[in-house]
N, C-alpha and C positions, 0 to 999 in steps of 0.2 A: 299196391302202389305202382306210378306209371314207372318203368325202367326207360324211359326213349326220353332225351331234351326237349321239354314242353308235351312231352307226354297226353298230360290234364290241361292243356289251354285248347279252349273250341278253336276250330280252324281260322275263323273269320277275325281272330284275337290276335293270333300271332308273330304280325308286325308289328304290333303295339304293344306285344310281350316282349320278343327279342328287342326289340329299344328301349322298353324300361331297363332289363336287365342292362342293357349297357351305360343308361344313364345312371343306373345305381351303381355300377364298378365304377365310375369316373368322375360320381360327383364329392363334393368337397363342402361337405356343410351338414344343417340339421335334416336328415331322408324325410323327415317328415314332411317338407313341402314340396317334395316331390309328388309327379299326379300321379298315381296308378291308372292302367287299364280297367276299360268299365267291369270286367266281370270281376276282378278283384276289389273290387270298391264295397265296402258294407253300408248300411243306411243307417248303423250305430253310430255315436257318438260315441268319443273314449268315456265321459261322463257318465253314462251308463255305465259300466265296468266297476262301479264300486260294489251293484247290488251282487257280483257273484262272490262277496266275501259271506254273505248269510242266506242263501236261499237253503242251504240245510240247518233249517233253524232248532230242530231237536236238536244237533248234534251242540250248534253254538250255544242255547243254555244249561247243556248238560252239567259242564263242571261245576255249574252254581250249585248243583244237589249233592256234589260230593265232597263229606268233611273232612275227606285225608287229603294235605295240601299236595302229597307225593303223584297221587292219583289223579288228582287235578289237572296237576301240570300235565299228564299223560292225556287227560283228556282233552285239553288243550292241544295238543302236540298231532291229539288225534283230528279233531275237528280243523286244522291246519291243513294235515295233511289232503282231507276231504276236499279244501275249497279249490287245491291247486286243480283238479279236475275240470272244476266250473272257469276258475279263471282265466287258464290255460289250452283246454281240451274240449270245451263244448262246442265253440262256434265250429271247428273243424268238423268235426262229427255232425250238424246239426249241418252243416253248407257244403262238405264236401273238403275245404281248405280253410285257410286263415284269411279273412280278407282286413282289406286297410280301413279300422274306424274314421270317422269326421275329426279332424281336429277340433275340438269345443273353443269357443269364442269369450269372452273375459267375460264372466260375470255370469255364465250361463247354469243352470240350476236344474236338477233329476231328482226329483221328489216320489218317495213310495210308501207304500205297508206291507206287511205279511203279516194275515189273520190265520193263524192254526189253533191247535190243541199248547204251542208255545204261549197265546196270547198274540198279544202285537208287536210287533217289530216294526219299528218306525226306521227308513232311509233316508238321508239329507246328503247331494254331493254337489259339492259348487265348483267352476274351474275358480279359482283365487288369482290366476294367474295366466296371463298370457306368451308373452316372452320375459323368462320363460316358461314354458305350459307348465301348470301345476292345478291337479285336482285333488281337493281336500273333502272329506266324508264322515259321514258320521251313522252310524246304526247304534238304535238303541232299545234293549225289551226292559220296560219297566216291571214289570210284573216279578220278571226274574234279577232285579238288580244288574243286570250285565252291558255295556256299552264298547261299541269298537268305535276308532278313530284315527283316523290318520291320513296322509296325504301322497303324493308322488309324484315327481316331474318323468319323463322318458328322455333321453338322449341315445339317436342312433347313429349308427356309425357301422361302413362296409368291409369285410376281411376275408373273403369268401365266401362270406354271407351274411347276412344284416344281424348285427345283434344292436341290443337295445340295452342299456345302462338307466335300470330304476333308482331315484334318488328320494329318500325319503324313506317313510318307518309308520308303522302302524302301535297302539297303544289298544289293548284288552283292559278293560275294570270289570271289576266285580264284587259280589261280597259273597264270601262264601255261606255255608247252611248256618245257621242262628249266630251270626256275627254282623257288627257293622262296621266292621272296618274292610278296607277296603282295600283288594290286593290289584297289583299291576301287571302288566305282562308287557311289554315292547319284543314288537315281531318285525326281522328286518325284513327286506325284500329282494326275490331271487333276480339273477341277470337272465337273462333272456337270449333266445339267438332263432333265428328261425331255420330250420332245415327243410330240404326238397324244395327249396326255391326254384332250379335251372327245370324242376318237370311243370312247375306250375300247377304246383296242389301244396302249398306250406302249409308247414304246420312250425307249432313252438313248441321248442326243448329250451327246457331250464338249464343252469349252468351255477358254477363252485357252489356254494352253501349260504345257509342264514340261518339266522340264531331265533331262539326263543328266550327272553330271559324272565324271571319272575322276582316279582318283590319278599318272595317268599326262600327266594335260593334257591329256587333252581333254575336247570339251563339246560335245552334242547338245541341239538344241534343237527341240523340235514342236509346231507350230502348229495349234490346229485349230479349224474352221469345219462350219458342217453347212448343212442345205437354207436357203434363203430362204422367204421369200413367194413371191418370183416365179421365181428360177431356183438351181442348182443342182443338185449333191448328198450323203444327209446321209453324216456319217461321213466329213466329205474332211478333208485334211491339207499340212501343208508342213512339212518338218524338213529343219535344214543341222547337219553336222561340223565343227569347227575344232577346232585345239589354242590351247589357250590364251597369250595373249602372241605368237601367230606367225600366226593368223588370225583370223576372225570370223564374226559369225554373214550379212555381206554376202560374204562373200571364205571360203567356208566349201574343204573338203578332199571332203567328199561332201555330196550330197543327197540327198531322198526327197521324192516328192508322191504322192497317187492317196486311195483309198477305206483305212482301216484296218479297213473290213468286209469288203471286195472284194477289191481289187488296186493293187498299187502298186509304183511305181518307185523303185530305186535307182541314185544316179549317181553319177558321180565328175566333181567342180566342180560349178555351178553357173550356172544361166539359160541360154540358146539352147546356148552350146558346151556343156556339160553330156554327160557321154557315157554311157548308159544300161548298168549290169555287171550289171543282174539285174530282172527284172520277178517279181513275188511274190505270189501268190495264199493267202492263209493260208489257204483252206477244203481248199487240194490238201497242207496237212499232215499229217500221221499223228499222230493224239494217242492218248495212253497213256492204259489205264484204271485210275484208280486203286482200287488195295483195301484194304479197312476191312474192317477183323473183322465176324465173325456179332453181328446183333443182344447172343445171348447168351452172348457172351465179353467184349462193350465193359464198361466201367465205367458206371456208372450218371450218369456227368458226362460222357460220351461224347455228343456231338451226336446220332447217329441214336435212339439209347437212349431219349436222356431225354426227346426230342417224339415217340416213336413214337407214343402215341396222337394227338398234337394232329395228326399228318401225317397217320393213317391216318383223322380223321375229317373233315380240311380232302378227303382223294379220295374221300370217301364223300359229302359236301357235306351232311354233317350240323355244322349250324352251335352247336348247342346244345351236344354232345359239344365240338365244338372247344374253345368260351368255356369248359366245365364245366374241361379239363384244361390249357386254357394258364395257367386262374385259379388253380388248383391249384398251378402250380410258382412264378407270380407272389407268391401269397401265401406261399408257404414262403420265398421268396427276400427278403420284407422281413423274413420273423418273424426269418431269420437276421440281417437286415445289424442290428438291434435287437439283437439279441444282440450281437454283434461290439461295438457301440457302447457297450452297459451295459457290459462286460469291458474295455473300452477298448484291445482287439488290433484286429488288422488282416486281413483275407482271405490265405489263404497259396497264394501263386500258384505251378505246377507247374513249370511251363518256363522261366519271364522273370522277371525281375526290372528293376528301371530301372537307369539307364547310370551309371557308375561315373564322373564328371568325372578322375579321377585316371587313370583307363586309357588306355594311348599312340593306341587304337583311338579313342578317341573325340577326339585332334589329330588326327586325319586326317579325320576327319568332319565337325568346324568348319573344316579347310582347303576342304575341299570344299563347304560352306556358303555359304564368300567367295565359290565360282567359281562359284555361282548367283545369287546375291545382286545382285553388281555385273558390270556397271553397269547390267542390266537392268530390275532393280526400284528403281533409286532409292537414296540413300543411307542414305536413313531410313526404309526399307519395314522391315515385318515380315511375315517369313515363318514361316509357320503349321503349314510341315513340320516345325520344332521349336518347340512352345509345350506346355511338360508341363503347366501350369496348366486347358490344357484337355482334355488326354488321361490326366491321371493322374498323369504323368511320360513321360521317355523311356524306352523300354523297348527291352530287349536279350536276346537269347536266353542262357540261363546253360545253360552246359554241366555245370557243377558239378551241378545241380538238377537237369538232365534224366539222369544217370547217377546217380542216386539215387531218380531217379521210379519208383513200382512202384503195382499195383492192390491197392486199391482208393486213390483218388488225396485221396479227404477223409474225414475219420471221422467227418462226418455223413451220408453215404452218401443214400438213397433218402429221408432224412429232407428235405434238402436241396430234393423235388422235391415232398414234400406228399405222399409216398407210402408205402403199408403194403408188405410182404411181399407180400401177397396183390394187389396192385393197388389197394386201394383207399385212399378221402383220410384222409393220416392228419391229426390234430387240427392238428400246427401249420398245413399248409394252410388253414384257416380258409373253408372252403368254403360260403359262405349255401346253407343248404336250406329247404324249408317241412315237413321230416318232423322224427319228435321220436321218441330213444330209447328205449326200454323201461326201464317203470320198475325202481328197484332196482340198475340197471348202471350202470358207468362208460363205456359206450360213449359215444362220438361221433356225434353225428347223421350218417348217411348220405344222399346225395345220392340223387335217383331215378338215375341212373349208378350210381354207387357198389350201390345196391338192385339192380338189373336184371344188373349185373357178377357180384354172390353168387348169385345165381339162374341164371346162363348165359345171359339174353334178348341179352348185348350179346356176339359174340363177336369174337374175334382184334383188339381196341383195347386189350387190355394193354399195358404196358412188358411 
């Protein structure tokens, strides 16, 4: 790790570091539209981000095979712990640091599979939501009865270092071995904060706790803690099992401590007598690689699709090209919600829709609510894993809609993205240039991009 302020930022970055940093201590609003510098910029989309809740997909249909619900939960509890490595800790390790995803644009959609020895594992994640951001997801292995789902908005905010407030909640189904009924799990979601910001190599440390709860009674609870000033280290943990009404989170049924980047222990009881049934390295797991269509078969509201250029000129570390086509899909995305708003309709979202209060799924959901709630949080806390006023709504995966989804998925199509047929800006993008069309035409001014594009100077940055 670099000890020196900007340590990890290349030289020729520096000024563009040190005044991010400063514009992030002084600004006053959502960090996310804030710009980063080009080398901390990634060509991911947040949208992407749902597939690392099951690339270890042995582990995700494990509990389906086992009939003790106690050990269930544990398995669960375990395969939890697994994802936080993916979710948390891979892109640093895999890039070096944390870089800044794409904000995803309303309506935008990351379609996958994972073929293993699991079967398939089908991924669906849509942004639902713009301001404010909210993406909703859905994985599902048929073979094994198990489906995850759930949603999240972010809210950041500066304190000496950027943390990030997840809002939302995740839902586990399943059925366990020769049963069909069908158990539930609601997983809340951990706060965030980033450390090693001032050297210019971040990384993310998790922060207080979240719960696990089951339809079954029991509750998983994970504590987490990362480096000091002076000692430790980051990424450490503590979590205890109990079923509810028959034990606690002092008096729990299993535990877990260690690294959820590293290695870690699980035990059955708790403190000195404690008797260790598995030690866990999630880097010695076998992850599935997920597939996504060829560029050109996705739909043009397909994540890889529709920032193919912005990704292909953030690895080119042409910064001008980037700002020219993220502006592009930015401005097409207000010309539309303008539109929406004159007509007085609403966005027509592909996969989800919000939770039906009437549907018997959703008493099991506020049952499960209570067993997080109390007594942990107080009796008058609010918990922010459900607050639709700031996510949108609650939102639920609609089977109805997703067997009726076909491409091309909006009939605004590439219009949607600021974009011609030919690649280049169409008018509603609203692209500032300083070039002026030819007289007599209805054309649109052309961007020196847009120029260099019909002429071939710029190649392989198309959609």
């Amino acid at each position: 790790m670099p000890e020196v302020e900007g340590g990890a930022v290349p030289p020729q970055s520096k000024g563009s570091w040190t005044s991010f940093l400063k514009s992030v201590a002084s600004f006053n609003g959502d960090l996310a539209s804030l710009t980063a510098p080009a080398f901390i910029l990634s060509s991911q989309s947040l949208v992407e981000f749902s597939a690392y809740w099951t690339e270890n997909t042995s582990l995700f249909v494990a509990p389906t095979k086992e009939p003790d619900p106690a050990k269930r939960s544990l398995l669960v509890l375990k395969w939890l712990l697994n994802t936080l490595k993916q979710q948390y800790c891979s892109r640093s390790e895999k890039l070096g640091s944390e870089k800044k995803p794409l904000n995803p644009f309303l309506g935008e959609i990351y379609l996958g599979h994972w073929d293993d020895e699991a079967g398939q594992t089908q991924l669906v994640s849509e942004q639902v939501s713009h301001h404010p951001p909210v993406t909703a997801y859905c994985i599902t292995n048929e073979k094994h009865n198990i489906r995850l789902q759930g949603y999240n908005g972010q809210k950041a905010s500066f304190s000496r270092t950027i943390h990030v407030k997840q809002i939302g909640h995740a839902l586990l189904t399943l059925k366990p071995p020769n049963s069909e009924e069908v158990e539930t799990y609601l997983i809340t979601l951990p706060a965030l904060h980033i450390e090693n910001l001032i050297y210019g190599a971040p990384f993310v440390e998790l922060g207080k706790f979240i719960h696990i709860a089951s339809s079954t009674g029991y509750v998983s609870k994970i504590d987490f803690s990362g480096r000091g000033w002076l000692s430790g280290k980051k990424n450490t943990f503590t979590a205890t099992l109990w079923k509810d009404g028959e034990g606690s989170e002092s008096h729990p049924l299993y535990s877990a401590e260690g690294q959820w980047s590293d290695s870690f222990d699980l035990k059955e009881g708790h403190g000195k007598k404690a008797k260790t049934v598995d030690t866990f390295k999630p880097a010695n797991v076998k992850l599935s690689r997920l597939n996504i269509a060829p560029l050109e078969e996705q739909d043009v509201f397909e994540s890889r699709r529709a920032w193919s250029s912005v990704a292909k000129s953030i690895e080119k570390g042409d910064m001008d090209a980037t700002s020219h086509y993220k502006s592009r899909i930015e401005n097409a995305q207000r010309a539309l919600r303008k539109k929406e708003q004159e007509e007085k309709r609403d966005w027509k979202r592909v996969f989800f829709s919000t939770a039906d209060s009437q549907d018997p799924k959703e008493a099991t959901f506020q049952k499960l609510v209570k067993m997080v709630m109390a007594p942990h949080l107080g009796p008058n806390a609010v918990w922010e894993g459900v607050a639709p006023d700031k996510t949108a709504g609650v939102w639920r995966y609609d089977d109805k809609k997703a067997a009726e989804a076909s491409k091309p998925f909006h009939e605004e199509g590439l219009l949607a993205l600021g974009e011609n047929q030919d690649g280049t800006s169409a008018p509603v993008s609203r692209v500032a240039t300083n070039l002026s069309s030819k007289a007599g035409t209805d054309s649109v001014d052309q961007s020196p991009i847009d120029q260099s594009r019909s002429t071939g100077d710029v190649k392989g940055s198309g959609v």
